[in-house]
C-alpha positions as semicolon CSV with decimal commas, in nm:
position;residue;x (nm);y (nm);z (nm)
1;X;13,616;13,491;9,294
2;X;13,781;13,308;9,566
3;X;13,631;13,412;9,817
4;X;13,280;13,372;9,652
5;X;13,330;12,987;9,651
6;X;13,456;12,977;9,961
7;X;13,117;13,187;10,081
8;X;12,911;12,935;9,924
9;X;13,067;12,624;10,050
10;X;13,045;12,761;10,390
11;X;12,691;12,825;10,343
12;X;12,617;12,530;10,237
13;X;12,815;12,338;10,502
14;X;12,614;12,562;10,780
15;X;12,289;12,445;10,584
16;X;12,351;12,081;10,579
17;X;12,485;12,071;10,942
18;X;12,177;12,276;11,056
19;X;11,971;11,986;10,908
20;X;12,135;11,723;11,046
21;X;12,077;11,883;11,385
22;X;11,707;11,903;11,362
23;X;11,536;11,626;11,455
24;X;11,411;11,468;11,141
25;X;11,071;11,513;11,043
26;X;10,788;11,216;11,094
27;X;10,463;11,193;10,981
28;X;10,324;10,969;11,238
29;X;10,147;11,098;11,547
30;X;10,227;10,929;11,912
31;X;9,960;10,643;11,958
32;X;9,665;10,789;12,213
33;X;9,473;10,464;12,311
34;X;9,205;10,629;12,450
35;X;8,872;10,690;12,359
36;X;8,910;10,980;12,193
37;X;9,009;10,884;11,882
38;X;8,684;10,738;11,717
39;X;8,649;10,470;11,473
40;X;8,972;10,290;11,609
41;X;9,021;9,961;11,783
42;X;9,321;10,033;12,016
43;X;9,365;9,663;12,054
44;X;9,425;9,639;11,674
45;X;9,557;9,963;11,579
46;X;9,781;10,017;11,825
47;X;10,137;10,033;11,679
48;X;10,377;9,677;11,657
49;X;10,628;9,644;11,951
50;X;10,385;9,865;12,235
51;X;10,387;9,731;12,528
52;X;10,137;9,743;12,819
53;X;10,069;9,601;13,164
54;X;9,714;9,463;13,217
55;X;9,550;9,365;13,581
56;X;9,283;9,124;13,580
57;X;8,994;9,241;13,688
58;X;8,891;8,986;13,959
59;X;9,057;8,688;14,137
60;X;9,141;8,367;13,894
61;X;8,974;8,050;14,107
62;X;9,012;7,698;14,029
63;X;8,805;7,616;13,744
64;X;8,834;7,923;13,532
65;X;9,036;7,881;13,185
66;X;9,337;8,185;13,166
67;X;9,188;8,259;12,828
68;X;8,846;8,361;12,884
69;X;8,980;8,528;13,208
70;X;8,941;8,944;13,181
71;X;9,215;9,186;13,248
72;X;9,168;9,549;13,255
73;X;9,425;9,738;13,061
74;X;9,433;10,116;13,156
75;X;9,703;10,220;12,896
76;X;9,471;10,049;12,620
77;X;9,116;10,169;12,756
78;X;9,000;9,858;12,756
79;X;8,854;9,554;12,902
80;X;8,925;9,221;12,731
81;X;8,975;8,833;12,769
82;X;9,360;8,709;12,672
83;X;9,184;8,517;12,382
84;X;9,058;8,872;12,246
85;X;9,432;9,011;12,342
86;X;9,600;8,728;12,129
87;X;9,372;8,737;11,890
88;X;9,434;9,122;11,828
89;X;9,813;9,056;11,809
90;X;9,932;9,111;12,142
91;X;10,157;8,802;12,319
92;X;10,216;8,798;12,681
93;X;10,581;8,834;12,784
94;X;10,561;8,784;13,157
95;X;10,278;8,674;13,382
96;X;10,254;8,768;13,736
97;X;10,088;8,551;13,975
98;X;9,967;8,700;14,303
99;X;9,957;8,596;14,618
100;X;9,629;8,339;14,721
101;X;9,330;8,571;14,911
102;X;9,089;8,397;15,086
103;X;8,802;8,532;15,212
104;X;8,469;8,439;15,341
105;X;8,281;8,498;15,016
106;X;8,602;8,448;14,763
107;X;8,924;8,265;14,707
108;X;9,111;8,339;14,458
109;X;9,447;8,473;14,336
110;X;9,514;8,813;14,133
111;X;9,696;8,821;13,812
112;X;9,917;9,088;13,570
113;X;10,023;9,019;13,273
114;X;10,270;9,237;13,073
115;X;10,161;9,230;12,675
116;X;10,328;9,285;12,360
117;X;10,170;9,383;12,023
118;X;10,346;9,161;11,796
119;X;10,120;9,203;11,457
């Protein structure tokens, strides 16, 4: 009888450890921003706390307002202004400003910005 209770107990010690080794089950799939996943906006659906880096996608001048400006964000699949980025819930956590170019037909200087979705 003993050894009966003992069996069991081991069992179910080996069953709870082997569950606590497994990595626990989710129900959420990794977040694919690209195109093929119809129907979704990845600016809005993409999940809270991503990250991404976005460059813009030609040389800020004098005149231009940094919200209407258009970065290209490759990890999104996208193309936006930072007024459609904030609007969508993303904040910008770091801006990097670029060295001036200057050219015969353009002056101007490059920008990054490094987003995160927030709502």
């Amino acid at each position: 009888m003993l050894n009966k209770v003992l069996g069991a107990v081991c069992l179910i010690a080996l069953a709870v450890l082997a569950g606590c080794s497994s990595p626990p089950a989710t129900h959420r799939m990794p977040f694919e921003a690209h195109a093929d996943r119809a129907g979704l906006d990845p600016l809005i659906d993409a999940p809270l706390r991503m990250s991404t880096s976005c460059k813009g996608t030609s040389l800020f001048t004098a005149g231009n307002k940094l919200g209407g400006f258009s970065f290209e964000c490759p990890d999104l699949d996208v193309i936006a202004t930072l007024n459609e980025l904030r609007d969508a819930g993303w904040r910008v956590e770091k801006l990097h400003i670029g060295k001036q170019i200057v050219s015969e037909d353009e002056s101007g200087t490059p920008l990054t910005v490094e987003l995160r979705k927030v709502y």
